[in-house]
C-alpha positions in Angstrom: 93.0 89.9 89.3 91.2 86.9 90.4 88.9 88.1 93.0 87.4 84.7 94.1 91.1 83.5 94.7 92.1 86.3 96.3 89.3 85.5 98.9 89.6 82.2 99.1 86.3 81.4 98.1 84.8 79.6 95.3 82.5 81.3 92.6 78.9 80.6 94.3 80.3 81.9 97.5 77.6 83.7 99.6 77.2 86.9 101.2 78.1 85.7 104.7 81.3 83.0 103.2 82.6 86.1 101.4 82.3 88.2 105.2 84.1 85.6 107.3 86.9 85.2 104.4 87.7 89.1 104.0 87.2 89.4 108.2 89.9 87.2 108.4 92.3 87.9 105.3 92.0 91.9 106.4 92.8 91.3 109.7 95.8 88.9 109.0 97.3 91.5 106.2 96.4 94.4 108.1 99.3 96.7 107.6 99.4 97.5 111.2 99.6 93.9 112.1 102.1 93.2 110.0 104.8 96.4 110.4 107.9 94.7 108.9 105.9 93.0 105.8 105.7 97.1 104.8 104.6 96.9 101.2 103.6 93.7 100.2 101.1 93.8 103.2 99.7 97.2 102.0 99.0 95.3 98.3 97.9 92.2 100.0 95.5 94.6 101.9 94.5 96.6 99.0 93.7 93.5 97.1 91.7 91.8 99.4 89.6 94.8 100.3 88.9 95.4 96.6 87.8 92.2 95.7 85.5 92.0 98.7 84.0 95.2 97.8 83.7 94.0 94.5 81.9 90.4 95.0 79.9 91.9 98.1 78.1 94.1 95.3 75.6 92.1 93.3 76.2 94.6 91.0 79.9 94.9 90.5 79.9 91.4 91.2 77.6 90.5 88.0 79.7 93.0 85.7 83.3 90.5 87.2 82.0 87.7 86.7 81.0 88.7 83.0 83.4 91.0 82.2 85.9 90.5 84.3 88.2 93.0 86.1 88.6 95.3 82.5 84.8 95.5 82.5 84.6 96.7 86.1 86.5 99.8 84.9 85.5 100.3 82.2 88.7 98.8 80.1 87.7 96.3 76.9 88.9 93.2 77.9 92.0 91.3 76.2 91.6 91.0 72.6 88.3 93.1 72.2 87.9 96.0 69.8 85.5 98.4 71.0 84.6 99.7 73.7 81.5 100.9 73.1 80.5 97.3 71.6 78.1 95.0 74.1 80.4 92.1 73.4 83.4 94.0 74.9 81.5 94.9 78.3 79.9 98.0 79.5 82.2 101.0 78.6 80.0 103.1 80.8 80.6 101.4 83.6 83.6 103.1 85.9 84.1 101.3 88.9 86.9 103.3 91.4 88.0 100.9 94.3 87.9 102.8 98.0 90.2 103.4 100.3 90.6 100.1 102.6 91.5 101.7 105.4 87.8 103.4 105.3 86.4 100.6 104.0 87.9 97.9 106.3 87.0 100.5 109.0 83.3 100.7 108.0 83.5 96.7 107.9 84.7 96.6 111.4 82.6 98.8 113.3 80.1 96.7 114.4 82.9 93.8 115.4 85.5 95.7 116.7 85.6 98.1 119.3 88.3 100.3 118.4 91.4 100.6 116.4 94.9 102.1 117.0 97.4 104.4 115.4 101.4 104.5 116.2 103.1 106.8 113.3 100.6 107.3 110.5 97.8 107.8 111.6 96.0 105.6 109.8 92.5 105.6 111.0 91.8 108.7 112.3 91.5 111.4 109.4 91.1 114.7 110.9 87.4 115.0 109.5 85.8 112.1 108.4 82.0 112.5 106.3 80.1 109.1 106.3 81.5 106.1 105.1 79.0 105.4 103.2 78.8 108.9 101.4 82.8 109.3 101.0 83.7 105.9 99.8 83.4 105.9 95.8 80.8 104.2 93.9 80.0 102.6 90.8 78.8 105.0 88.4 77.0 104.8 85.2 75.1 107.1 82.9 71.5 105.9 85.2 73.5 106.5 88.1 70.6 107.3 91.3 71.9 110.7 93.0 71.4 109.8 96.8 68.9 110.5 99.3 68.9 114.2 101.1 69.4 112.3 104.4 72.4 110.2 102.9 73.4 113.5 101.7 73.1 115.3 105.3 74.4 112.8 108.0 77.9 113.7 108.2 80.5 112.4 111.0 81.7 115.4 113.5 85.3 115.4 113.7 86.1 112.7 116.8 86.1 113.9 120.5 90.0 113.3 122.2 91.0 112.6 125.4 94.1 112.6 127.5 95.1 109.3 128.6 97.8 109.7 131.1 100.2 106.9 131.6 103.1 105.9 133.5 106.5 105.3 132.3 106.4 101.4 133.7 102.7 101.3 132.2 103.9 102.2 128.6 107.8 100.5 128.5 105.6 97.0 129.7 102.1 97.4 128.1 98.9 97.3 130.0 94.7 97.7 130.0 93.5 100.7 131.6 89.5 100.8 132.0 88.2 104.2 131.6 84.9 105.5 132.3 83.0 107.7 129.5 79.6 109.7 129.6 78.5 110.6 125.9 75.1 112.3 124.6 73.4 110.9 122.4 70.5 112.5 120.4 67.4 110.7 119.7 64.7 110.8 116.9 62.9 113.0 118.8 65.5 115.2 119.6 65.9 114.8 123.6 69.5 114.0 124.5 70.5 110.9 126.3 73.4 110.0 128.4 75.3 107.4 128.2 77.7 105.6 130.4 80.2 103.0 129.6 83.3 101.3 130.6 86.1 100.9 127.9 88.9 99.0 127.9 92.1 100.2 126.4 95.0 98.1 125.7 98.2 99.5 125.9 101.0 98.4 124.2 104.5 98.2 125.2 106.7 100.8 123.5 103.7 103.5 122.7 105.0 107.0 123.6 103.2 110.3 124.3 101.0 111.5 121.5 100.1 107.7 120.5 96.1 107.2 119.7 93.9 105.2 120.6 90.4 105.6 118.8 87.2 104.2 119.8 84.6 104.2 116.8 81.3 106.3 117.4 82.1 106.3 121.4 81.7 110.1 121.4 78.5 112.5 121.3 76.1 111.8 118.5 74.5 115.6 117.8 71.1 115.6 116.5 71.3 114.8 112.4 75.0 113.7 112.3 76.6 110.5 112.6 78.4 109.7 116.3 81.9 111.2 117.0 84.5 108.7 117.2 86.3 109.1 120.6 90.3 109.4 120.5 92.3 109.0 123.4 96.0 110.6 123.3 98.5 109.0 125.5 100.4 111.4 127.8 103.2 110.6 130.1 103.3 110.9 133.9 106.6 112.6 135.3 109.0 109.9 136.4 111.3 109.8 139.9 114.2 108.2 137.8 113.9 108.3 134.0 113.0 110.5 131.1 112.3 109.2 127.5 114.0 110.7 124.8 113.5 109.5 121.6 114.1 105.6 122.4 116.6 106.5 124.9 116.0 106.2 128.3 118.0 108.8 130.1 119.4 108.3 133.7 120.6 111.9 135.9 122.6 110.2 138.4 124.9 112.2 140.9 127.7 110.5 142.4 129.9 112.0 145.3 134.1 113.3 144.8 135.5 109.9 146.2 133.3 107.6 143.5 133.5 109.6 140.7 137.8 109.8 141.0 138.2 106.1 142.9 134.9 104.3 141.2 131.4 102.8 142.6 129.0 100.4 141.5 125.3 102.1 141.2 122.2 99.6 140.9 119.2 100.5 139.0 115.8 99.5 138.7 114.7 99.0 135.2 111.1 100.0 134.7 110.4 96.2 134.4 111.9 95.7 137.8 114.8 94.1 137.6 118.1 95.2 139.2 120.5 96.5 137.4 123.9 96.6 138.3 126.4 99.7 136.8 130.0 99.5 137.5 131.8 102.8 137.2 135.4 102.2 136.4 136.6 105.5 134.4 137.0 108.8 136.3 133.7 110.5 135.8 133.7 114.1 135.2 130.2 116.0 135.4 128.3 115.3 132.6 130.3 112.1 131.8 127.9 109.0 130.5 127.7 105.8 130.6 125.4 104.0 127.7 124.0 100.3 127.9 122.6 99.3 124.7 119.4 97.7 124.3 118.4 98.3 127.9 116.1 101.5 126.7 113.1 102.0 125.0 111.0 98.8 123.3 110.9 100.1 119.7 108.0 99.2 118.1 108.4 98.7 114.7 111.4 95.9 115.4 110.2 93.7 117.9 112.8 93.0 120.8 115.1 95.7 120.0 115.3 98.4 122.4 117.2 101.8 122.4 120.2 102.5 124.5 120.3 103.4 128.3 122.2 106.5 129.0 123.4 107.5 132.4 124.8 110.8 132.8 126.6 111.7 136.0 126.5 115.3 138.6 129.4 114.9 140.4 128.8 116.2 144.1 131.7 118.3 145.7 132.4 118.3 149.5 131.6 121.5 150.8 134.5 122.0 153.4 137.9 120.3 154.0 140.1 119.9 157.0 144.0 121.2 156.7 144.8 117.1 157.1 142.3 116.4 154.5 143.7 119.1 152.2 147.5 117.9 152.5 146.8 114.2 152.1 144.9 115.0 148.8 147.9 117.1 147.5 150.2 114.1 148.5 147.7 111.3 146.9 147.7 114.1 143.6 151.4 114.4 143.7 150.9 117.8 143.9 
């Protein structure tokens, strides 16, 4: 691979030109910001984070630039016959790329507030050590162990939170601010706390159980690294609807006389429009009615929504007069 290409850069790009190139080419191939590309963004990812990591390094970076890609891991290059021979690059030299979800997320931290997961989870590992201590390194046979206090400051599993939302909050998308107090140890070992306002943005189609993860916005214990702080959506109980799936399900009860002779019912969507149902067919309780694509916002095919389902109660009258009675048996024929 051609790492300087890959960056966009030119071969006596610095430091900073190679930041603001892999800032932007990470965030534009992002998987998560690109759901449908599914896995050409992952290799266009993958790439990009590797040859940052790569050219970042003035070590790695010297070995490329020699050696090229087969002499970063320790592969003779094309048309060489030893690999223990000088000319065919440093055989001891084993250079394994890191993940570049860690590595973009170690990137990011001082930029970007937080990141978000959907379905995969992506960046919030269950238990997380340093970045700096779990991503892999370079190695080669004077390879420097690291320091005891690399080797100690490890990252608490992140603090979560319940975020609750409301139906019309999570079908549209919206910014909630929320209040946080974390403690934060100092060098002398006192704890501090701290108060902030965060902003989360929710977006439309996220369900219950979504996250939401702020890096190091939770406690930071005395000789670890700070918690992240994940927020996990919940869902308030709703007057009219309830999600299933990416169905939006309706209980509507409707008296004798509509169900057999037929209504029209008006609804209002959870983006508050009006919508009108006309009931034609004689509904018997637990009879349905589906609209499509007036449910749930699915997320991973933008403006495609799940289906609308209305299922009827019918309501029975509790008493009827002799008259009543007779004229139903002659309307029934019966």
């Amino acid at each position: 691979m051609d790492y300087y290409n890959i960056l966009k850069v030119n071969r006596n790009a610095t430091l900073e030109g190679l930041k603001k190139s892999y800032r932007r080419l990470a965030r534009t191939w992002h998987p998560d910001k690109n759901p449908t590309a599914g896995a050409e963004a992952e290799a266009k990812f993958k790439q990009i984070t590797e040859a940052y990591e790569v050219l970042s390094d003035p070590e790695k970076r010297a070995v490329y630039d020699q050696y090229g890609e087969e002499g970063l891991k320790g592969m003779p290059p094309p048309g060489s016959y030893s690999r223990t021979s000088t000319a065919a690059g440093p055989s001891n030299f084993r250079y394994n790329p890191s993940d570049p979800d860690d590595f973009f997320n170690e990137f990011m931290a001082s930029n970007k507030p937080y990141t978000f997961d959907q379905d995969r989870r992506r960046f919030q590992p269950t238990h997380r050590t340093s970045a700096r201590n779990s991503r892999s390194e370079a190695s080669s046979s004077s390879q420097k162990e690291p320091s005891t206090s690399a080797r100690q400051l490890e990252k608490p599993p992140p603090v979560e939170k319940t975020l609750m939302c409301s139906l019309e909050e999570l079908y549209n998308g919206t910014k909630k601010k929320m209040k946080i107090t974390r403690n934060v140890a100092k060098p002398d070992g006192k704890l501090e706390v701290e108060t902030e306002v965060l902003q989360v943005e929710v977006l439309p189609g996220w369900k219950r159980g979504t996250k939401v993860t702020f890096d190091n916005k939770g406690d930071t214990p005395h000789g670890y690294l700070s918690q992240d702080l994940t927020f996990v959506i919940d869902v308030k109980p709703h007057d009219t609807y309830t999600l299933e799936g990416n169905n939006l399900l309706v209980s509507q009860e409707i008296g004798l006389v509509d169900a057999l002779a037929g209504t029209t019912i008006d609804l209002k969507t959870l983006d508050g429009r009006s919508l009108p149902v006309s009931v034609d067919e004689v509904v018997r309780p637990g009879h349905e009615i589906v609209i499509e694509n007036e449910g749930w916002p699915i997320r991973k095919e933008p403006g495609k929504k799940g289906s609308l389902r209305i299922r009827f109660d019918v309501t029975f009258p509790t008493r009827l007069s002799s008259s009543q009675r007779a004229a139903i048996r002659r309307i029934m024929g019966s």
